[in-house]
C-alpha positions as CSV (number, residue, x, y, z in Angstrom):
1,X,43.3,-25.8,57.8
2,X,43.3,-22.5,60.1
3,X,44.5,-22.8,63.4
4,X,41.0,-21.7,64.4
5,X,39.2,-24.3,63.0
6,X,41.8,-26.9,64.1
7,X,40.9,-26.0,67.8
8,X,37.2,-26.2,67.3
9,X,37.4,-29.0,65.8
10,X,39.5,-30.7,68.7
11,X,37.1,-29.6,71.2
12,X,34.4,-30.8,68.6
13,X,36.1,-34.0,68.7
14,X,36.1,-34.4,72.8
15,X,32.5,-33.7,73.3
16,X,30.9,-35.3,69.9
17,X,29.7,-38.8,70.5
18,X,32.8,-40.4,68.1
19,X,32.3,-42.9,65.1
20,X,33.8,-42.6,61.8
21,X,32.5,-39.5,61.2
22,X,32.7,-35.6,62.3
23,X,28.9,-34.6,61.8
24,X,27.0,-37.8,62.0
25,X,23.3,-39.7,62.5
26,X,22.3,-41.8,64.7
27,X,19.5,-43.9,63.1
28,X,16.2,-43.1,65.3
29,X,15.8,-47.0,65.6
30,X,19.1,-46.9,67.7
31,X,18.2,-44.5,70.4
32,X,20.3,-46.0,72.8
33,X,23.2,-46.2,69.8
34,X,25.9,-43.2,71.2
35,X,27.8,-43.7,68.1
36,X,26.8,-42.5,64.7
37,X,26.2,-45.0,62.2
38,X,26.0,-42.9,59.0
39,X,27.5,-39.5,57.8
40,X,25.0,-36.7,57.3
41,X,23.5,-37.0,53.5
42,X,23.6,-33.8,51.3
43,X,19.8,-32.7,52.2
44,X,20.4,-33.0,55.6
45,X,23.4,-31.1,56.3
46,X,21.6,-28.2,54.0
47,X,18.2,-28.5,56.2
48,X,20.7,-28.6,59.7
49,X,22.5,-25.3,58.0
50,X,18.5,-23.5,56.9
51,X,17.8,-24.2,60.8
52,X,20.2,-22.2,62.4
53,X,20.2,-19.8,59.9
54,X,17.1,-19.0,59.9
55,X,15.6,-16.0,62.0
56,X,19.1,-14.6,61.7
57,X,20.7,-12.2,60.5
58,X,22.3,-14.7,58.4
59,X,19.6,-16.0,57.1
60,X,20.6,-14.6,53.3
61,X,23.1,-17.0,53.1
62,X,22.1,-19.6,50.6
63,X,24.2,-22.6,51.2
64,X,27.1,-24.6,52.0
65,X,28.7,-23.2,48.9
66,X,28.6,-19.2,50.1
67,X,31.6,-20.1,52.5
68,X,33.7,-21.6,49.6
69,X,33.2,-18.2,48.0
70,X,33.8,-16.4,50.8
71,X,36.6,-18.6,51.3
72,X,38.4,-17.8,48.3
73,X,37.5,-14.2,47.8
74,X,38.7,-13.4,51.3
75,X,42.0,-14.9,49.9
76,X,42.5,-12.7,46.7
77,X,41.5,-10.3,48.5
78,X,44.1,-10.7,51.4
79,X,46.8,-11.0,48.2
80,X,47.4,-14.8,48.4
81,X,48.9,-16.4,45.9
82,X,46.5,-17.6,42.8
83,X,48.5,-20.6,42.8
84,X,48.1,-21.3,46.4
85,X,44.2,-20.7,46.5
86,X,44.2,-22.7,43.1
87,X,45.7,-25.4,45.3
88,X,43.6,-25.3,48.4
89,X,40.5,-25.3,46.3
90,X,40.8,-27.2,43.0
91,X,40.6,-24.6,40.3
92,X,42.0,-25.4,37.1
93,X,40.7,-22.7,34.4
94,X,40.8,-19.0,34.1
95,X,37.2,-18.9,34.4
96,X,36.9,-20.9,37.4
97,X,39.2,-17.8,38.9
98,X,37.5,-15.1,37.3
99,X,33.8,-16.3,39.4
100,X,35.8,-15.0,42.7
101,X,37.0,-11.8,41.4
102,X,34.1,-9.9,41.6
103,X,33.1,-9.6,45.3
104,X,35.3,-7.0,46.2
105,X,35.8,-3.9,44.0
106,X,36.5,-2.0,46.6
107,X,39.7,-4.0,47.0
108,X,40.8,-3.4,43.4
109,X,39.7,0.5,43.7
110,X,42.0,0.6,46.8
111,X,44.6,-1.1,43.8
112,X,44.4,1.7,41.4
113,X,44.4,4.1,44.4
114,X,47.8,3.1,45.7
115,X,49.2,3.5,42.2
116,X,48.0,6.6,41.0
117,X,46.7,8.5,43.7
C-alpha cells in the first residue's frame, strides 16, 4: 500500500461511521443505525463509482478494473520488477503480463531511443 493511500485511509477511518467494513451500508430500515451493517455489493460500488464519474472529465473510465490496469502499467512502466508486480497483483502466465504491456509505447520508444540513438 502507498503511503498516500495509507493516510487517506487513516483519515477515512476517523471520520467514517466504523463497523467491520471500509465502504459500507446502512440498511434504510435502520436510519438511526450509525454503524454499517453490510459491505457494499458489486452493483453498488460500480453505480457509487458511475455517479461521481459522471459529468467528468473522467467519465471514460469504465470501471473498477481501469485502476488495476493503470495500476500495473504505471509499474512496468516506472521499471518495477515483473516479479514484484506479479506479486502485488496475482499474475501467473505470460499472457496475463502481456495484457499490461501495451499502454505505453511511448515508454518502449523512449527504450529503443536510449540504446541506439
Amino acid at each position: 500500500m502507498s503511503n498516500l493511500l495509507k493516510e487517506t485511509l487513516e483519515k477515512w477511518r476517523e471520520i467514517h461511521p466504523g463497523g467491520a467494513h471500509t465502504f459500507g451500508v446502512i440498511e434504510p430500515s435502520n436510519k438511526r443505525q450509525t454503524v454499517p451493517i453490510r459491505a457494499l455489493t458489486r452493483h453498488e460500488a460500480q453505480d457509487n463509482l458511475r455517479a461521481v464519474l459522471d459529468n467528468s472529465k473522467w467519465n471514460v473510465v469504465k470501471g473498477w478494473h481501469c485502476l488495476r490496469h493503470s495500476f500495473i502499467s504505471n509499474l512496468a512502466s516506472s521499471s518495477v520488477d515483473q516479479r514484484l508486480i506479479d506479486e502485488f497483483v496475482g499474475h501467473t502466465t505470460e499472457g496475463m503480463r502481456r495484457r499490461y504491456r501495451h499502454l505505453f509505447p511511448d515508454v518502449k520508444q523512449a527504450a529503443i531511443s536510449s540504446v541506439f540513438d
